[in-house]
N, C-alpha and C positions, 0 to 999 in steps of 0.2 A: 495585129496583136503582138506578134514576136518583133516587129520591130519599135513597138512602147515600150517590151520591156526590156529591150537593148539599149533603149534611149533612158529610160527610169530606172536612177541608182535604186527609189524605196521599193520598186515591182522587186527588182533582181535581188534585192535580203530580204524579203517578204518570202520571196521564191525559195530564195535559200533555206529558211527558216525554216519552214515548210518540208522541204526537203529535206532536210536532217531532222524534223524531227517525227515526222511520221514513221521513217523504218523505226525507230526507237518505238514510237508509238504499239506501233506492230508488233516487233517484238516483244516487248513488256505485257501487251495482248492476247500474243500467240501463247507466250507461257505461261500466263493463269489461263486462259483455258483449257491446254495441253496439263495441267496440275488439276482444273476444274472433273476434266473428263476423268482423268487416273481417280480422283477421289469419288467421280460416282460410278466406277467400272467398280472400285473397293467397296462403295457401299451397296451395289447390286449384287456382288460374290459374296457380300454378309446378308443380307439379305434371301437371295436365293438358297444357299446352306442351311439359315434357318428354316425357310419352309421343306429343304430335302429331308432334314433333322427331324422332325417333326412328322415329316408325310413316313420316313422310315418308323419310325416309331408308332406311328397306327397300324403300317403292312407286317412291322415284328410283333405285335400286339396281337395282331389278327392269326400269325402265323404263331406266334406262342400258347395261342389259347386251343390249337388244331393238332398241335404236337404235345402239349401237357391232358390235352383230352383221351391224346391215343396212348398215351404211357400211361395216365390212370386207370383205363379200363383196360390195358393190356392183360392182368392177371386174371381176370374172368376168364377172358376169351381164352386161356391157357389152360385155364380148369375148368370150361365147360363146354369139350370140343366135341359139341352135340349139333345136326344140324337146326333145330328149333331153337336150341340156346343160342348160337350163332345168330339167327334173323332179328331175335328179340333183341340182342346184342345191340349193332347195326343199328335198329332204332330207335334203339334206349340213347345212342354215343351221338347222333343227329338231335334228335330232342332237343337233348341237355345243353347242346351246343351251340346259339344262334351264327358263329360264325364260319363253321360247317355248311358246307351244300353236300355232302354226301360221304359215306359210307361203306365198304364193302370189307369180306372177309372170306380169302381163295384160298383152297386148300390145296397139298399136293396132287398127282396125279391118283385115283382110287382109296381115295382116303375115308369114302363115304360110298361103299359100293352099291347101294341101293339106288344113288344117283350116277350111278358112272365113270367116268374118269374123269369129270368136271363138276366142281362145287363150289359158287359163289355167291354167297349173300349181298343182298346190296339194299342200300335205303339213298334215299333220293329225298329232297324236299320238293314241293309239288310245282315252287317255280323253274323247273327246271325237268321235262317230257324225256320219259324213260320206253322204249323197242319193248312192246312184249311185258310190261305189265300184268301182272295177276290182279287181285283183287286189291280195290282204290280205298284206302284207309277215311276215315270222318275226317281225319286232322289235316294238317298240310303233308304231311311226308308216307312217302309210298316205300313197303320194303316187299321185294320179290328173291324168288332165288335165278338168277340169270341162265337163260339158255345156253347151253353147251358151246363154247368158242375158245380157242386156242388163246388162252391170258397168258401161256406160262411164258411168251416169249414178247409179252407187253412190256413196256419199262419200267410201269407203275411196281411190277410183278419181279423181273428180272433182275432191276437194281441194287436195291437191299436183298435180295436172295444172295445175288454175286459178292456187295458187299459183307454180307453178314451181319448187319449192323441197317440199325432206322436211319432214312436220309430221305431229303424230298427231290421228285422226280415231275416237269412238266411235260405235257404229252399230250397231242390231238385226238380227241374220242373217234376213233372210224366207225364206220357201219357196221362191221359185227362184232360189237359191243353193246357200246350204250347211244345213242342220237342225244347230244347236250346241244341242247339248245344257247345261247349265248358265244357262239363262235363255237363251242366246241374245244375249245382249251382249258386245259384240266392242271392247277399244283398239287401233286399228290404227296403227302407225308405216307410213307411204308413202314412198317416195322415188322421183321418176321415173327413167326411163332414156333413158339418149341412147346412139345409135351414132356411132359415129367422125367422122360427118359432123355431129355436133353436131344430130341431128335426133331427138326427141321420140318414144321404139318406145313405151314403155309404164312400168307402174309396180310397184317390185318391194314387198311390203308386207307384215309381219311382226306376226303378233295375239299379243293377250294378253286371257284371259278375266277382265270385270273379273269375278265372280264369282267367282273364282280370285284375283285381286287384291283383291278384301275379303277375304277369310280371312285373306292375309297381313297385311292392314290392322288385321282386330281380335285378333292374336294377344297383343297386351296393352291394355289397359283401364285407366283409376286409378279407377275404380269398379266395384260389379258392376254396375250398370245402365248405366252408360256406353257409349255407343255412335257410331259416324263416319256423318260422310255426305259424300259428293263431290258437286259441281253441277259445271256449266260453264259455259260465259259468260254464257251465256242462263237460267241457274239450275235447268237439266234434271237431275236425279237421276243418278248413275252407279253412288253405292253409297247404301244404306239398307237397313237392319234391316227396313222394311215392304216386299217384292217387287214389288208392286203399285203402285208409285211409280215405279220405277226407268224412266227412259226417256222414261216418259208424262207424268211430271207434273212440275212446275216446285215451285220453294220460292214461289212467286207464287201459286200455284192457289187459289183458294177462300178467300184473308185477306181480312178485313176493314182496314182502315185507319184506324178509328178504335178498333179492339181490339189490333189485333194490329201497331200501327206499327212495334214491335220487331223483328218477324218478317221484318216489308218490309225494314227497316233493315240485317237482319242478310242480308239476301238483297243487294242491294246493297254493301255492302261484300265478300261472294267474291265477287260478278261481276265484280265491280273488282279483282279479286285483290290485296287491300289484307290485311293481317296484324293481328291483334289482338283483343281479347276483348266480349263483352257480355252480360249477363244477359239473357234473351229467353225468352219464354212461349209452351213447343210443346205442342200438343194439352193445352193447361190445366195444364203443369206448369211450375214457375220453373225453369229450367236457366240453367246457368252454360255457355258457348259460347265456345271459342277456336275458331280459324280460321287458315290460312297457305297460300297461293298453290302450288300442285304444280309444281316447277319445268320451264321447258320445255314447259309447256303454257298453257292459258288456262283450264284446274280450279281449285278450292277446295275445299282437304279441311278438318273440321272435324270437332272431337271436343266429342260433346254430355254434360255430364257433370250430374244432376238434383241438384237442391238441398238435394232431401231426404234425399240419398246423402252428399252435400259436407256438410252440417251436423246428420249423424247422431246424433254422439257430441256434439254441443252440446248439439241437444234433449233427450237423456240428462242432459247435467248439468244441465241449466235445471231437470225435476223434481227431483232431489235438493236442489238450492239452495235451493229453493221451502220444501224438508220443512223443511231445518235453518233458514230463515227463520222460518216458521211456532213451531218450537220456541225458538228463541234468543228472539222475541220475550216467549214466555211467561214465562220464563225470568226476560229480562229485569223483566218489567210486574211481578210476582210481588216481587225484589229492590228496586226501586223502592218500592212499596209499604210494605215491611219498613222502610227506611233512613228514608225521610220520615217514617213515623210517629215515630221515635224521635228523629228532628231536630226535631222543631217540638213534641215533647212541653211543653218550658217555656213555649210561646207557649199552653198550657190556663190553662196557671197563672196566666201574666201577664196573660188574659182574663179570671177570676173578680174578679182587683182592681180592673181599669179599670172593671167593672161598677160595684164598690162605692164608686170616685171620682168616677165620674157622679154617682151618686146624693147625691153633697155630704160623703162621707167622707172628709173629709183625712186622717186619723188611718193612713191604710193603710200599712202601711212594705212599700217595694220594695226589696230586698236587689240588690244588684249584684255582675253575674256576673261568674266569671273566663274565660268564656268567648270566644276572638276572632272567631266567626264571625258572620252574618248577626243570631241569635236572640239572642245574647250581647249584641251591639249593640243591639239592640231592649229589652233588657229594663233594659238601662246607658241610652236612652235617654229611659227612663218614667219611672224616679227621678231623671235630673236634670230631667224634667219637674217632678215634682212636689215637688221642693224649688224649682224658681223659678217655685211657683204664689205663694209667699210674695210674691213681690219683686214681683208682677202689676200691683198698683196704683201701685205706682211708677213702673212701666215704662210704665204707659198714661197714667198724668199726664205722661212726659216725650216720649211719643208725641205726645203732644196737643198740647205748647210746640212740636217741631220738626214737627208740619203747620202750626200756623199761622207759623212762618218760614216753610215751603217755600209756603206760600199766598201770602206779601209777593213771595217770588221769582220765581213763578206771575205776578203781578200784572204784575211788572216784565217778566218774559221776555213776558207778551201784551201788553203796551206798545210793546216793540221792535219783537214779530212784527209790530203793527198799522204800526209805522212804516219798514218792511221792505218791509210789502205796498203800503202809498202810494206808495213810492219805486218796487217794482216794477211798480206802476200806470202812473205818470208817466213808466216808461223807456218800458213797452208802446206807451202812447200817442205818445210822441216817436219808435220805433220805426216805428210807424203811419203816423206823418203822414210821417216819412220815406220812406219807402217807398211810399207809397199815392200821392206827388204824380209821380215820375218812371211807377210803373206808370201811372194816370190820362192823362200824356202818351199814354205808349207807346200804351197802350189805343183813344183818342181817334183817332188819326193811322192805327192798324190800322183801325177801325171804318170811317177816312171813305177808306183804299183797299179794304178788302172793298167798299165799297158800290158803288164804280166799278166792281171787277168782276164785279159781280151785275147791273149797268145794263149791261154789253155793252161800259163803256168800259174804256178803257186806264188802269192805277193814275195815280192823279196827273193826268189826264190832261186838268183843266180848271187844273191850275196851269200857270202860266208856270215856266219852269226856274229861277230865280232860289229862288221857292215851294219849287219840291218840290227845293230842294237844304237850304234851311233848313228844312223838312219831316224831310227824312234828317238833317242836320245836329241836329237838336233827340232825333229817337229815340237816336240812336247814344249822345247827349250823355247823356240819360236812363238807357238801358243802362247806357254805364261805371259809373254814378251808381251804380245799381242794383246794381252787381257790386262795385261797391267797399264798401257798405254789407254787403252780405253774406258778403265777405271780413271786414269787422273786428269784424264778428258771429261768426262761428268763430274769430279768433284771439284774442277773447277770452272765449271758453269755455272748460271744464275741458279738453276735446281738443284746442283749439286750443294750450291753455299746456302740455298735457303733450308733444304733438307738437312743440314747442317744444326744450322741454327736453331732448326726447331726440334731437333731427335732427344728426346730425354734424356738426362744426366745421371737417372739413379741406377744405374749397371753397376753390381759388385763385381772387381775387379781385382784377380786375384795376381798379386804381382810375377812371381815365378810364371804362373801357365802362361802371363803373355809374352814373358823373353822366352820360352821355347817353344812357343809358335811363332814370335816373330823368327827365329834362329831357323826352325823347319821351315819356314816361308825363302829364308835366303839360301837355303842349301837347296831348296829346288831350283834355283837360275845359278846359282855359285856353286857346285856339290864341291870343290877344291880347295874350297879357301877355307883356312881354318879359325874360327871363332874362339876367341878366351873370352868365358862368363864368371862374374866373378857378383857373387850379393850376396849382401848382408843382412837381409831380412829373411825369417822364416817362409817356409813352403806356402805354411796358412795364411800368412800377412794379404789382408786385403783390406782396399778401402775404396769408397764412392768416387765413380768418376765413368765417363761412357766410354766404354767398354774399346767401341767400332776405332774411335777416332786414337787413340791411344795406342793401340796395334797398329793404326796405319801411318800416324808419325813416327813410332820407332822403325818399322822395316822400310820407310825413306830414308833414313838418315842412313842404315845400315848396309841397305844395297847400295847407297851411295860410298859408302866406305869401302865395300867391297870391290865398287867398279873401279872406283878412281886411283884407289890406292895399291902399293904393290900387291896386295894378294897374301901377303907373310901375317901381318903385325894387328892383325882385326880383335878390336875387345870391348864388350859391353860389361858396366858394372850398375849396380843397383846399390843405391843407399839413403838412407832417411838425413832429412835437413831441415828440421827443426821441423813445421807442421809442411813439409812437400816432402816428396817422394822425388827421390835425381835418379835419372837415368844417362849417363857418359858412356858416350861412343865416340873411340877413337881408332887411328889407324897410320900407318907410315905410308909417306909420299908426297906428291909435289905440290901437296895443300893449294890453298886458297890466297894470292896475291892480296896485297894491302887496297890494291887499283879495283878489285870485282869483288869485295867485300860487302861493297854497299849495293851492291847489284844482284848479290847472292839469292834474297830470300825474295826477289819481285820475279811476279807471273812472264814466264814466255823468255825468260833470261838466260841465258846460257853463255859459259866463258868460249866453247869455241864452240861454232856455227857447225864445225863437219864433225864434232861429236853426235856418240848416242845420246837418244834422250830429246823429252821436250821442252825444257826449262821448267819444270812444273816440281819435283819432288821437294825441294827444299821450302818453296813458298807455299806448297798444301798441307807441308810438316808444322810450316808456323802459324799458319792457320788454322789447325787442328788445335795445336796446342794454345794458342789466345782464347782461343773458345772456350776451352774445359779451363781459362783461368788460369792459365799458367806462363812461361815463358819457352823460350829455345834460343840459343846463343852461344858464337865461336868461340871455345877458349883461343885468344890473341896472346895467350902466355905459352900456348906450345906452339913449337915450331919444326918438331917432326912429321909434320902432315897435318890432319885435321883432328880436331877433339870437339866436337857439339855436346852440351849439357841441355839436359830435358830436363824441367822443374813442373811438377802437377802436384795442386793443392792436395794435403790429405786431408779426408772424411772419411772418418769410419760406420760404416756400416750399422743401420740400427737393429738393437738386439731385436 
């Protein structure tokens, strides 16, 4: 089999086909069902929510109609704290109330000393066997007064006592109390009682079976496996499907934390009686878990709904998609196969020839197809092959003429390169010495204060202050040096021109503030040399132009005046020239030869080699100023040293 389809071009792009396109396949697959599932995990958590919505809404129904019962008859039982009034009480507030199971009304300790230091009324309805019964009424509900046991430290009792205030309390009926049949778990609503004197008798308190209250809970389901559970603050069980939970065990009991952090997590959020959904892994199955706060209480009812219930009818479709996968591919590999073969039939044909024109047979004739596809192409491509095998040796004899030009051109362009790399030798080096003489300083002066304070002494501390001020004075002087070389190292680099070029032009530019900052800029490297300013425009005179570039053309020119020239005769003047603004800077000394005039203002250019400097100030000044539109140029009419004229368009500034 593997060696047909090494032998067969149509197996191997059948194969191919195939192969490229089923991951496609798959993936395109994978995510609509991966979007399939997310949309029916959304619509199970809509879903579920509505039946939690609703199942709350019966258990606050139930619990509103048990707590609006005990606050309406609260004021009898206030004003009629007789023990007959009392019993009739009890059975009157049962009655009236189908969603009641019971009743009772406990008084302080000797409140009624006829009976002792215990007094509880109690009515019961008859589905639900009460210890000690008195006499069994006609109707369904039994009211007895209870035998004497310690209630006052019950919770039903204690809670709202401690609170001061009505609140509901769940609580397992023990044996010396009442025997409740139905598991024996009891929600009780309390409310105390006060008599007239505002003084604390007892508490009147009204049950409801939660086992009674789950049934009404799962009387609808959005699954059949689906199932609720209620906790309470502390995450104690009130309803669950397993009985043997209920009371005793907490949603905490027996996880692990590093298996079951979900579990913890989802326990934690009802205890917080916070609202909302999470997938979470109970007794080893993926359940999908909403959750919402029981109102008026400090419960958490949630409805547990399994995964494998929620994504039923997916898994369903997942095998059928799988079949008609399995078959469409066949299907497809099969047609593939058919098609290719009969597309690349002519490419046999065209293979028998090419053999025969290897072998040195010109003679072969290849007929050209009228075909526009792929093969068509190929087979139009092999006869005009083989008619300009004719023309071959022409074509190689005029091959041959234009490599040996491109070899002269070759010569010439590794001529240049070589006198490229000299030049960029020569800058490195001038760069070098540049740079290497202020760090050297720097370096020098750091070493010989490190060493003082590695001796115990104070920096400086064998110089006289005169010293260590021309000590600082010399570093500082080197730094600027140092920062100035490295600024015109990046402004003439490709970022530095294109940064240039792109930097906005609308800076108001106010003419005075920049000659003395450029002037303060040159008395930091020159503090000696003296500058005559002299302009003719107001302090306020401003006008559009960018700001950066304008400052840094005049203090090139200006430190260049200062260096090169004697040090005496330095002077900037400012004056308006019809719509520009001139800036002239000049100076006395041994100016600029007629011969390196024309060499002045190009990058890397310098009149003497073992000067300071990198050749860069005068050609980043003219570059500066072409850009903002203006010009720069020697006056050749003076001949006491140098005098450059700075020309920048004016714009004024919009009001």
């Amino acid at each position: 089999m593997l060696n047909r389809i090494r032998k067969s071009l149509s197996a191997k792009l059948s194969l191919s086909i195939i192969v490229l396109a089923v991951p496609a396949f798959i993936v395109s697959l994978g995510i609509l069902f991966t979007q399939s599932r997310h949309i029916i995990r959304k619509e199970a958590v809509g879903r579920a929510n509505s039946v939690l919505s609703t199942t709350l809404q019966r258990v606050n129904r139930n619990m509103q109609a048990i707590k609006t019962a005990t606050d309406a008859n609260y004021w009898q039982v206030a004003h009629n704290l007789q023990p007959d009034s009392l019993l009739s009480l009890t059975r009157r507030i049962v009655k009236l109330n189908p969603h009641m199971d019971g009743c009772s009304i406990s008084t302080e300790p000797g409140l009624f000393p006829e009976y002792g230091k215990y007094f509880s009324a109690y009515s019961i309805r008859e589905n639900m066997s009460i210890r000690n019964v008195g006499n069994q009424e006609e109707d369904s509900i039994s009211t007895v007064i209870e035998e004497p046991y310690d209630y006052f430290n019950k919770i039903w009792y204690k809670m709202p006592r401690n609170l001061n205030g009505p609140c509901w309390a769940v609580y397992f009926d023990e044996e010396d109390s009442l025997e409740v049949t139905l598991d024996g778990m009891l929600a009780s609503y309390g409310r105390p009682i006060f008599d007239d004197d505002e003084r604390f008798v007892g508490i009147i308190s009204t049950d409801l079976s939660l086992l009674r209250l789950s049934k009404v809970i799962n009387e609808e389901r959005p699954y059949p496996n689906s199932y609720f559970m209620m906790i309470d603050e502390d995450g104690r069980y009130y309803v669950h499907p397993d009985s043997s939970r209920l009371f005793t065990h907490t949603i905490f009991d027996n996880t692990d934390p590093k298996k079951q952090a979900d579990l913890i997590a989802l326990g934690h959020e009802m205890t917080a009686s916070k609202e909302g959904n999470m997938a979470v892994n109970i007794d080893g199955n993926s359940c999908l878990v909403c959750y919402q706060p029981v109102p008026g209480t400090k419960w958490s009812l949630a409805i547990v709904c399994p995964e494998s219930d929620v994504l039923a009818g997916y898994h369903e479709q997942t095998y059928i998609v799988l079949l008609l996968l399995a078959i469409g591919l066949s299907i497809i590999l099969m047609l593939c196969k058919r098609t290719v073969a009969q597309a690349i039939r002519p490419l046999h044909q065209l293979l028998r020839k090419t053999h025969s024109i290897a072998k040195g047979n010109m003679e072969v004739h290849i007929p050209r197809s009228s075909r526009i596809d792929a093969v068509g192409c190929l087979q139009n491509s092999f006869a005009s092959m083989l008619q300009a095998l004719n023309f071959h040796m022409g074509s190689v004899r005029y091959a041959t003429e234009q490599m040996q030009q491109r070899n002269e051109e070759l010569v010439e362009a590794t001529r240049l390169a070589e006198e490229s790399d000299h030049q960029k030798t020569t800058f490195i080096q001038n760069v070098s010495h540049q740079i290497r003489t202020p760090l050297n300083i720097i370096m020098g002066f750091a070493q010989v204060m490190n060493s003082d304070q590695n001796s115990g002494q104070t920096a400086l501390n064998g110089a006289s202050e005169e010293e260590a001020k021309i000590i600082i004075e010399t570093m500082d002087h080197n730094a600027k040096l140092l920062f100035r070389l490295v600024t015109m190292l990046f402004d003439s680099s490709d970022t530095g021109f294109t940064e240039e070029l792109n930097s906005p032009q609308m800076d108001i530019v106010h003419c005075n503030d920049v000659v003395r900052k450029v002037i303060g800029y040159l008395k930091e490297h020159y503090p000696n040399v003296p500058i005559a300013v002299h302009s003719e425009v107001d302090d306020d005179f401003c006008f559009q132009s960018n700001y950066l570039y304008v400052m840094r053309c005049l203090r090139e020119i200006l430190y260049n005046a200062a260096k090169y020239s004697d040090g005496k005769n330095v002077s900037l003047s400012v004056s308006l020239n019809g719509d520009k603004i001139r800036f002239v800077i000049q100076d006395t000394g041994k100016g600029i030869s007629e011969a390196d005039r024309e060499l002045m203002f190009k990058f890397f250019t310098k009149v003497d080699d073992l000067s300071e400097g990198l050749g860069l100030g005068l050609a980043l000044a003219k570059r500066h100023v072409v850009n903002l539109g203006g010009d720069l140029k020697l006056d050749e009419n003076y001949h006491d040293g140098c005098r450059f004229i700075v020309d920048i368009p004016l714009e004024q500034p919009d009001e």
